[in-house]
N, C-alpha and C positions, 0 to 999 in steps of 0.2 A: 300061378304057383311061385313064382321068381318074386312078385311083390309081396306073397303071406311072406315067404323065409324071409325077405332082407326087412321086411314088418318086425316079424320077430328077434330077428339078430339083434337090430338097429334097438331095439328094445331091451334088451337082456345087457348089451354093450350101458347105455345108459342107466338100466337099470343098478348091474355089476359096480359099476364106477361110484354111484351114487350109496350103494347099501356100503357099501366097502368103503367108503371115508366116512360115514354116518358111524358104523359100530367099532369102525378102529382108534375114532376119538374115544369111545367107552372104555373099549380095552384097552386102548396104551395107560388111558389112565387109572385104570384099578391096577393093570400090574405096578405101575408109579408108586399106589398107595398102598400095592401089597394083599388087592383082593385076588382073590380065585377067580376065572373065568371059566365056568362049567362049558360053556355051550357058545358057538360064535355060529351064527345061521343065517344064510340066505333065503329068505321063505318065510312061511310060517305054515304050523302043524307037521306031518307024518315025514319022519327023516326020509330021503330019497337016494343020496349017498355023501359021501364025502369021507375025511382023516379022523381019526381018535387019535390023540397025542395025551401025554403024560398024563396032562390035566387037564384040556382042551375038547372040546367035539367039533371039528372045524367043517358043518357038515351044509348042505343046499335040501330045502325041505317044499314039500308040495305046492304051497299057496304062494304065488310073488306078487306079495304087498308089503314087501317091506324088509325087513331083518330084525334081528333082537342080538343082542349078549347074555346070555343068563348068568349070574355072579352067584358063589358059593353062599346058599340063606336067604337069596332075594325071593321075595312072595313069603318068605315063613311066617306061620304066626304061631308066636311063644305067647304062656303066661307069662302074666306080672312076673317081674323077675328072674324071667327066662333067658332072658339076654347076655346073662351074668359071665356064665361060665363058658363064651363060645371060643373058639380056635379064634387067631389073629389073624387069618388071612380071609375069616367072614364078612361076607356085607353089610352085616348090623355091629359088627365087631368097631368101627370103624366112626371116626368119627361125624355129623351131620358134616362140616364144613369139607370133607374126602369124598362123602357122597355126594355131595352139591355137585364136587368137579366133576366126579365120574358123570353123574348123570348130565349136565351143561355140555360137557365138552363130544359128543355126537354133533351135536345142531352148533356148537363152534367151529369143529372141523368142515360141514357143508357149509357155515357164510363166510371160511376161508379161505374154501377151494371157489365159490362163487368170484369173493375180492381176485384171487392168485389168477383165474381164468382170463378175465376182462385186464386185468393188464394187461396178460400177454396178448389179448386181443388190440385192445387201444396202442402197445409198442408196435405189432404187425398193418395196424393201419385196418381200417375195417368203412367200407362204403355203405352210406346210409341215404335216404333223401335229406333234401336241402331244406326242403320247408319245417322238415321236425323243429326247427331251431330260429323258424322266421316269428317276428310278430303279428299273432294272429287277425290278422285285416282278411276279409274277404274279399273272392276276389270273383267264386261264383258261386250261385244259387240255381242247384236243382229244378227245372219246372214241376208244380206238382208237390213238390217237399216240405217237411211242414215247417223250416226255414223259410218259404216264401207264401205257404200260408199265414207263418206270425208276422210277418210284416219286415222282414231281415232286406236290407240293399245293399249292392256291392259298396268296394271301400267302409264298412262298419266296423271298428275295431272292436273285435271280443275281448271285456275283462274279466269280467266273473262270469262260472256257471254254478249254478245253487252254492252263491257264496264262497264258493274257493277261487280263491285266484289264479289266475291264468295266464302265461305268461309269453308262450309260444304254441304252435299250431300243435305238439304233441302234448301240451296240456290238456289240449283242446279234444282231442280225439280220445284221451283216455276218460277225462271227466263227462263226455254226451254218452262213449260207447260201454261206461258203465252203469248206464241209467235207461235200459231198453223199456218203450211204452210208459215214459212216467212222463207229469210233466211238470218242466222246468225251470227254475228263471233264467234268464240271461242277462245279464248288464254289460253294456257297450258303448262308443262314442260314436256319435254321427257327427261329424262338420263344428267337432270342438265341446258338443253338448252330450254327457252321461245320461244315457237313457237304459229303460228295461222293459223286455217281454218276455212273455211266458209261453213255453210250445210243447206241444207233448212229442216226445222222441216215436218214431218209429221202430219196432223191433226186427231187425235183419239177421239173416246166418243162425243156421242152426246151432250156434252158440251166442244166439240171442244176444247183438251186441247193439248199442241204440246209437239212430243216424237221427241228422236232422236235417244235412242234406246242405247242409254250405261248406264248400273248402276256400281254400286262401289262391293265391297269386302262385299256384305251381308251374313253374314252368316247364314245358316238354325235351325232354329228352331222347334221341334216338338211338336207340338199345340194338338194333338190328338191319342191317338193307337190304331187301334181295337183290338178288343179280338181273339184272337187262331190266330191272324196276323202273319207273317214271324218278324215283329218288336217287339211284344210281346213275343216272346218264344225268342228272342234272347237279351231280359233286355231292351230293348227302353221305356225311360218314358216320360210321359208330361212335356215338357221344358229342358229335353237333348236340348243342343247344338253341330248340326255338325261342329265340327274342320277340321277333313280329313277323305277320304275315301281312304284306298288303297294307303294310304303315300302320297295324295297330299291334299292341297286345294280346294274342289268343292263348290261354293259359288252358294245360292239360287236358281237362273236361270238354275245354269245347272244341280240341283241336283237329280232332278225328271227323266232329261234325261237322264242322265248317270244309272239311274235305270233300267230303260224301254232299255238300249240295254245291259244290265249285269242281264238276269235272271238266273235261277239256277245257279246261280256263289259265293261263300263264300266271301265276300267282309269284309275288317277291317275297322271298323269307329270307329274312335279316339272323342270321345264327353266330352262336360263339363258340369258337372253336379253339382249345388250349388258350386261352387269350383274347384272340384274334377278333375279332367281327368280320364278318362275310356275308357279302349280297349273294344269293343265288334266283333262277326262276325255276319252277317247280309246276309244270305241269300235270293235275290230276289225272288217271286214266281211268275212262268211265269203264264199271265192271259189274254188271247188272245194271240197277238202278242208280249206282252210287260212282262217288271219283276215289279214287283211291293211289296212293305213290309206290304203294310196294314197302312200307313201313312199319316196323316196330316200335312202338314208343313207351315211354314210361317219365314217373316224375324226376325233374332233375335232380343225379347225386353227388354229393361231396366226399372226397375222402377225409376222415380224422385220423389222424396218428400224432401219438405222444412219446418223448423220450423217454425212462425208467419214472422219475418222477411225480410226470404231470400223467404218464398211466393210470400210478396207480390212485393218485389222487382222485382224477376224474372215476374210477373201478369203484371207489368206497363213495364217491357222491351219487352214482346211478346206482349203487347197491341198497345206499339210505334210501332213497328216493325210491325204491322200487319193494322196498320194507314196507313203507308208509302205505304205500298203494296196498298189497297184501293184507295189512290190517285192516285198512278201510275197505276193501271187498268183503272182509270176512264179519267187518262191524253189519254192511249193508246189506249180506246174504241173511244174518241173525234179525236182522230189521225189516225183512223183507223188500228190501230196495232194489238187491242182485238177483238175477234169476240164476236158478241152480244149472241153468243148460250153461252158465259162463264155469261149470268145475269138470274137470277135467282127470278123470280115474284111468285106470292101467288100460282101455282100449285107445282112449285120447292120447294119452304120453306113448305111447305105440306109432301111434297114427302120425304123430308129430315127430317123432325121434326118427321115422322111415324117412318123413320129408326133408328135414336135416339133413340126413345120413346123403340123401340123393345133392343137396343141393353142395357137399364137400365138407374138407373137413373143420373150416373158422365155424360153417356153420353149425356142426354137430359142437362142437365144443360150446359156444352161443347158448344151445341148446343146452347143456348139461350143466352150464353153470348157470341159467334161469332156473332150472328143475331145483335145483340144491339149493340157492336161497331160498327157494318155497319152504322147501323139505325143510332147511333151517330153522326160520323162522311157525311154521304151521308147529313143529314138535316142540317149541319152546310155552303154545298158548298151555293153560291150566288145564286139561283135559285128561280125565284119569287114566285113558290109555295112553298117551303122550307122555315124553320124559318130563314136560312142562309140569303134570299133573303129580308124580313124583317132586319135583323139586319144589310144586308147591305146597306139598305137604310137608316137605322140610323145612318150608321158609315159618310153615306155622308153627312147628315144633320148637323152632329157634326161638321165635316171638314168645310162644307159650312157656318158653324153659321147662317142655315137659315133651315124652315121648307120647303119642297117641294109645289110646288102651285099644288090645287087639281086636277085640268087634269091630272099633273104626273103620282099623285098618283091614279089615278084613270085607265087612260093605263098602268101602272106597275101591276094594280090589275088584269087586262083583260090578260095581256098576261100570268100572273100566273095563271088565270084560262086554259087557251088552253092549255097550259104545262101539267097542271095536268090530263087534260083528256087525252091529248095525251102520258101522261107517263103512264094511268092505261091500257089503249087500248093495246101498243107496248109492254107491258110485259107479259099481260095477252097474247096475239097471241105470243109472242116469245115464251113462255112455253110451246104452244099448239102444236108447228109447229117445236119445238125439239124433240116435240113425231112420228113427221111424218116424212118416208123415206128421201123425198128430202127438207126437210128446209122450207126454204120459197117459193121454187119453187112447192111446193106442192099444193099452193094458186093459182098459175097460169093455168089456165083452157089449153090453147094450148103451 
């Protein structure tokens, strides 16, 4: 019961935050240019309650997918020269370049609350792993993986994957784990010489995300000690970094393993600590079949933090960057390249905003200003239910030096409405039917 309410809280919190910088960019700006605001609504369809004010309906309505402003005229359709004689504070009253703003500035205010978030995130300092930002050399290879079925060996520098460059290990993971069960090229350096193979991703996680099964030179980090642990009597502290065990290199993946078949064995681990390097001996203790120290581990992390400046700087370079991505998912979903288990409707941003919510609050915030570049960026595409799709019927008007005759606008209205029903339907069952064994075959009765 405790995890549905703080599900939904956590939800409605990001939800609220986000509809509410989305339609206040609409509304500040028509009252700006002098339009009427009929209707400001959380939801959409059957009012449920809220304020009537002068001129206002400031109300939360049944469906939460979203929010609208309704502007005095918007949706009308006049005849030929119907437009003539309207009130001034109409939305067709108004010129194309006031309506451009109004409609723009929604999805301006989400990729400004996005930018304003992430500074203050990068000013407060925000712990990430280390390898995001290393170059990506392997450092191991999966057995069984179809990394070491194409022929991938350790130290291999990856440069391209299907042609895009690559430049760091979190290129690395976004360019394979957008491409689940396809297969791909790879280009890389062995021992000075550019080479390429081709491997087909494996599809993981019920958001179908694609692995191939090599990661880099991660080093381990210990997250946690228990008490009277094999780790604790031998000096192991929170945030030791393993360097070597036993004179070599044992990087994340295999570190655990290499435990579990070395019990009662005095093993040397070489760690860095603030600085420091420290010999310790580390005694496994066998625990069933296996050695085990009483440890928590995870990949090593670094702190970043930037002054006002280089915040916000760095804020608008991972916000471009993470633009680009958005697009290209959304080019490769149309292409059939993304699986639709990688989108994410109002059970998913639920699902996700609880786990935030739990993990505090840089991360909730993390969380809300990723959701809102989406929402930014996704309402900007041409799509008739989208502001996108309005402005780009305006951009055509402008071009045309002519207003559309009202059949246009009136089938441009209708298909925007199928759209939309059809995008609350196929999201909502996508989320449903990623909780279920077989996908969408789960729907199918024989």
């Amino acid at each position: 019961m405790g995890t549905l309410f703080g599900t939904i809280f956590s939800f409605l919190v990001v939800f609220g935050v986000l509809v509410f910088i989305h339609e206040f960019g609409h509304f500040f700006t028509a009252k700006l240019v002098g339009i009427r605001v009929e209707t400001f609504s959380f939801g959409y369809g059957k009012r449920l309650f809220g304020i009537r004010g002068k001129e206002t309906d400031y109300r939360v309505s049944l469906i939460p997918m979203g929010g609208y402003v309704k502007f005095l005229g918007e949706g009308e359709i006049f005849a030929e020269g119907g437009t003539k004689s309207l009130p001034s504070d109409h939305f067709l009253a108004k010129t194309r370049w006031e309506r451009f703003m109004v409609m723009v500035m929604g999805s301006a205010m989400n990729i400004l609350l996005a930018v304003l978030i992430f500074t203050a995130i990068n000013m407060v300092g925000v712990t990430v792993p280390a390898y995001q930002d290393e170059t990506p050399v392997i450092g191991y290879i999966e057995p069984g993986s179809p990394a070491e079925k194409a022929g991938f060996r350790l130290e291999d520098e990856i440069l391209f994957v299907d042609n895009g460059k690559v430049v760091t290990w979190s290129d690395v993971e976004l360019a394979v784990g957008s491409k689940p069960d396809r297969l791909i090229t790879v280009d890389f350096r062995r021992g000075g010489e550019a080479r390429e193979i081709q491997l087909r991703t494996e599809k993981r996680t019920r958001y179908a995300l694609g692995y191939a099964g090599f990661t880099g030179k991660f080093l381990t980090q210990i997250r946690l000690v228990k008490p009277s642990s094999p780790a604790e009597k031998a000096g192991l502290r929170q945030g030791d970094v393993i360097l070597s065990v036993d004179g070599r290199p044992i990087y994340l993946y295999q570190f655990v393993e290499f435990l579990e078949k070395n019990p009662n064995r005095e093993l040397e681990f070489v760690v860095s600590r603030l600085g420091e390097t420290i010999n310790l001996r580390v005694t496994p203790r066998l625990e069933g079949k296996v050695g085990k120290i009483g440890a928590y581990t995870e990949a090593q992390s670094v702190e970043k933090k930037y002054g006002l400046i280089g915040a916000a700087v760095q804020s608008v370079r991972d916000n471009v960057k993470n633009t680009f991505l958005i697009i290209r998912f959304v080019k490769d979903l149309i292409l059939r390249r993304a699986s639709t288990q990688q989108l994410g409707g109002p059970l998913e941003i639920a699902s996700f905003s609880y786990a935030a919510w739990k993990m505090g609050f840089l991360a909730m915030l993390s969380w809300i200003g990723l959701i809102s570049l989406q929402l930014g960026v996704i309402n900007l595409f041409p799509i008739p239910v989208f502001d996108g799709g309005q402005i780009f019927v305006l951009a055509l008007e402008a071009l045309f030096r002519r207003d559309f005759s009202p059949k246009i606008r009136q089938i441009w209205m209708q298909v925007g409405f199928v759209i939309f029903v059809f995008l609350i339907v196929f999201v909502i069952l996508n989320d449903i039917v990623k909780r279920m064994p077989n996908g969408w075959e789960s729907l199918i009765p024989w």
